[in-house]
GUKE-471430 format. One record per residue (C-alpha): residue in three letters; x, y, z negated. Coordinates in nm, 2 decimals, decimal comma. Each point is the difference from the previous one (the first is absolute). Layout:
N
[vodo "ala" [X Y Z]];
...
END
This chain:
139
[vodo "unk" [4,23 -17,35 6,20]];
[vodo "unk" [0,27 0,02 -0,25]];
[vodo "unk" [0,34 0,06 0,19]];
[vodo "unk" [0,33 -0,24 -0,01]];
[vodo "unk" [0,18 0,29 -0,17]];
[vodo "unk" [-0,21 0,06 -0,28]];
[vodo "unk" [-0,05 -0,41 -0,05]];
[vodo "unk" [0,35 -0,06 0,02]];
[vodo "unk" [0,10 0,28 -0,26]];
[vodo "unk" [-0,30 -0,12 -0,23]];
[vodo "unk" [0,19 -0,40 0,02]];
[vodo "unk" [0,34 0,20 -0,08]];
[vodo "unk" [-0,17 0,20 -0,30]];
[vodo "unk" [-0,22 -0,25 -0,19]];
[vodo "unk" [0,19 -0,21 -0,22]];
[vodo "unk" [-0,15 -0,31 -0,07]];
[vodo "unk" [0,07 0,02 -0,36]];
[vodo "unk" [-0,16 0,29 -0,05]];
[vodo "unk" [-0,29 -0,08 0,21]];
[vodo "unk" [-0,07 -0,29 -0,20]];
[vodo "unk" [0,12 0,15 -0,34]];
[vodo "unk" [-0,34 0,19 0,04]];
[vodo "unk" [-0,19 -0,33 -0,04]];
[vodo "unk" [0,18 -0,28 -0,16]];
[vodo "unk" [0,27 0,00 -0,34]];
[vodo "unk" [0,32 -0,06 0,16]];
[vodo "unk" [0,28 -0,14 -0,20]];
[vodo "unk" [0,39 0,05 0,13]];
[vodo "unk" [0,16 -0,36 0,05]];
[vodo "unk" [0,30 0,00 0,15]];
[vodo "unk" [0,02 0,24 0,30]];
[vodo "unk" [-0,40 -0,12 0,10]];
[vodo "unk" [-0,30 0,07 -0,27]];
[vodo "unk" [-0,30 -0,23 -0,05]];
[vodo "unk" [-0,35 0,04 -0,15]];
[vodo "unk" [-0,28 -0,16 0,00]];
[vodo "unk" [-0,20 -0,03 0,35]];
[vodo "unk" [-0,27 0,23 0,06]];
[vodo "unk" [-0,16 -0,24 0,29]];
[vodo "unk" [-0,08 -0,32 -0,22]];
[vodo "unk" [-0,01 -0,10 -0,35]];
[vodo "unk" [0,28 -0,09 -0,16]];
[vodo "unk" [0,21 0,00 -0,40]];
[vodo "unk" [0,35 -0,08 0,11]];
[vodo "unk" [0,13 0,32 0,26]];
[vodo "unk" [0,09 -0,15 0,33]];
[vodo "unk" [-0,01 0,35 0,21]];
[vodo "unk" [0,33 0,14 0,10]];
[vodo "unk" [0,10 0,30 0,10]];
[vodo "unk" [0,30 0,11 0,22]];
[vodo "unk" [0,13 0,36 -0,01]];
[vodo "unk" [0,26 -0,07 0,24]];
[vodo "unk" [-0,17 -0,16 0,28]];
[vodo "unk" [-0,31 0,20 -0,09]];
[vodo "unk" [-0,25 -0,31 -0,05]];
[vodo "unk" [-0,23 -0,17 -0,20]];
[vodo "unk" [-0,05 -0,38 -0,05]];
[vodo "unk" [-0,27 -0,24 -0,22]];
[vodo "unk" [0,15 -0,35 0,03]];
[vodo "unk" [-0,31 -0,10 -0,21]];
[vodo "unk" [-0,25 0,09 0,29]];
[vodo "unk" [0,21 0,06 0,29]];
[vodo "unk" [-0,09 0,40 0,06]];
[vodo "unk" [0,31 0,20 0,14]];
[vodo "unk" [0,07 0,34 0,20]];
[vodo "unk" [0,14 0,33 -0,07]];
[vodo "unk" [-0,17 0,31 -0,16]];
[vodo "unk" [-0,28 0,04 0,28]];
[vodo "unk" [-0,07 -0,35 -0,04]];
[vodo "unk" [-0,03 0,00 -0,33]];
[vodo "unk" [-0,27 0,28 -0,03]];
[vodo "unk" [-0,17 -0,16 0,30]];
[vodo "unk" [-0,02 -0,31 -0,23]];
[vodo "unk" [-0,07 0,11 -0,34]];
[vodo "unk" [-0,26 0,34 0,14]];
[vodo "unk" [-0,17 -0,18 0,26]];
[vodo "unk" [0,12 0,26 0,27]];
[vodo "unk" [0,08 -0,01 0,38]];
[vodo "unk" [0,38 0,11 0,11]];
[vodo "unk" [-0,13 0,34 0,06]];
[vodo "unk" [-0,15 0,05 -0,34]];
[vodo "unk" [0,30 -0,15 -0,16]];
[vodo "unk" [0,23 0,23 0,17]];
[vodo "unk" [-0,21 0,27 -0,13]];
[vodo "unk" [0,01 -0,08 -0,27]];
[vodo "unk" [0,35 -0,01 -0,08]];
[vodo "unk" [0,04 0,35 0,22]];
[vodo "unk" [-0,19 0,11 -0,28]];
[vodo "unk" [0,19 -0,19 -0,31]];
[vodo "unk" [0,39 0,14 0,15]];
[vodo "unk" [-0,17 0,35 0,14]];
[vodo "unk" [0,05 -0,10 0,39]];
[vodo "unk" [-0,15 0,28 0,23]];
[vodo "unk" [-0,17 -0,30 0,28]];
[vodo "unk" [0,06 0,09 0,36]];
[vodo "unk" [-0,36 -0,12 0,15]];
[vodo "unk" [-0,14 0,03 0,40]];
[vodo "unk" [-0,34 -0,09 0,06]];
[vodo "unk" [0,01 -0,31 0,23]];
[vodo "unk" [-0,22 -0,07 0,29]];
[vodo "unk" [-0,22 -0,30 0,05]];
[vodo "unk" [0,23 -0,23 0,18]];
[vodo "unk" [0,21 0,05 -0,31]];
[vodo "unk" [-0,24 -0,06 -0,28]];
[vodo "unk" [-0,06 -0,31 0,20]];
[vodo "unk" [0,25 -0,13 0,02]];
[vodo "unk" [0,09 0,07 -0,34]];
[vodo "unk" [-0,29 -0,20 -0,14]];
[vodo "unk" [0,11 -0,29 0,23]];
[vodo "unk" [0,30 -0,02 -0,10]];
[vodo "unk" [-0,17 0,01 -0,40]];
[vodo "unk" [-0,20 -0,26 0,07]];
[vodo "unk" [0,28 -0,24 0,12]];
[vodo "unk" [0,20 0,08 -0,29]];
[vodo "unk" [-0,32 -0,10 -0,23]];
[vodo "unk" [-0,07 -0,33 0,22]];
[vodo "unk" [0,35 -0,09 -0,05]];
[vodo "unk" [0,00 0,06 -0,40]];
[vodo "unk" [-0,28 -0,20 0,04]];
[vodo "unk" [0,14 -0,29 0,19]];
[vodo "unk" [0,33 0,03 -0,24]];
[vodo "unk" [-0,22 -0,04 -0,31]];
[vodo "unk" [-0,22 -0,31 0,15]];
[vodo "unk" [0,32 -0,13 0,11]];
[vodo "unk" [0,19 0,02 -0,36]];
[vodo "unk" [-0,32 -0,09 -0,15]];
[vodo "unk" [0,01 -0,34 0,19]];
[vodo "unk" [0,37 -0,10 -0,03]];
[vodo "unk" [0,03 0,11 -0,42]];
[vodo "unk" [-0,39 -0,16 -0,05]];
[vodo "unk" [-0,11 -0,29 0,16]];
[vodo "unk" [0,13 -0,35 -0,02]];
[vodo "unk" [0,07 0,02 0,38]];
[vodo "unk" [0,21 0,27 0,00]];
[vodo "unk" [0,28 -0,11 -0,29]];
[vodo "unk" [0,05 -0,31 0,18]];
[vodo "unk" [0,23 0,01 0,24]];
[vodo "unk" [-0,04 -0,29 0,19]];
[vodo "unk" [-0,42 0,08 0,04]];
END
């Protein structure tokens, strides 16, 4: 298990620019930079970046996070990986304890309520944006 230190000091360390910078053309526009989304097809850029709050936003597809997120997203990895990752990429000796079986346990709990409630966000969305029912507002 990956300790709090070495997580937080990875968040503090990977800047989302340059996380991103690795796989998408950024372009400077104003004090944000935009490119085109890696996550769906698209000709006109409508991903952002921030620098100074250290986030990334597609307001063509919705996707959002900070630079964990984003490899998470775009390399199909779990936190742990992705924080490995960018230990790696910024040179980040991890502090890492081998955790006992309660712990694992409740680790992949706790992972699988965060995927049933991606889930339930996305059916949700899906259903308000998409179907006749859900842009009425009187339904």
């Amino acid at each position: 298990m990956i300790s709090r230190k070495s997580i937080e000091e990875v968040m503090e360390r990977a800047r989302i620019e340059e996380v991103v910078g690795d796989f998408v053309n950024l372009k400077r526009r104003g004090s944000n930079l935009t490119g085109l989304c890696p996550f769906h097809h698209e000709k006109t850029p409508s991903f952002s970046v921030s620098p100074t709050r250290n986030i990334f936003k597609c307001f063509g597809c919705g996707r959002g996070g900070d630079s964990v997120k984003f490899v998470m997203e775009h390399e199909g990895y779990e936190y742990p990986e992705a924080i490995r990752y960018l230990a790696g990429k910024y040179g980040i000796q991890l502090e890492e304890t081998q955790a006992d079986a309660e712990t694992l346990l409740a680790e992949r709990e706790r992972e699988t309520i965060y995927k049933v409630l991606e889930f339930a966000w996305q059916y949700y969305k899906n259903q308000l944006h998409n179907t006749e029912e859900g842009q009425s507002p009187w339904s």
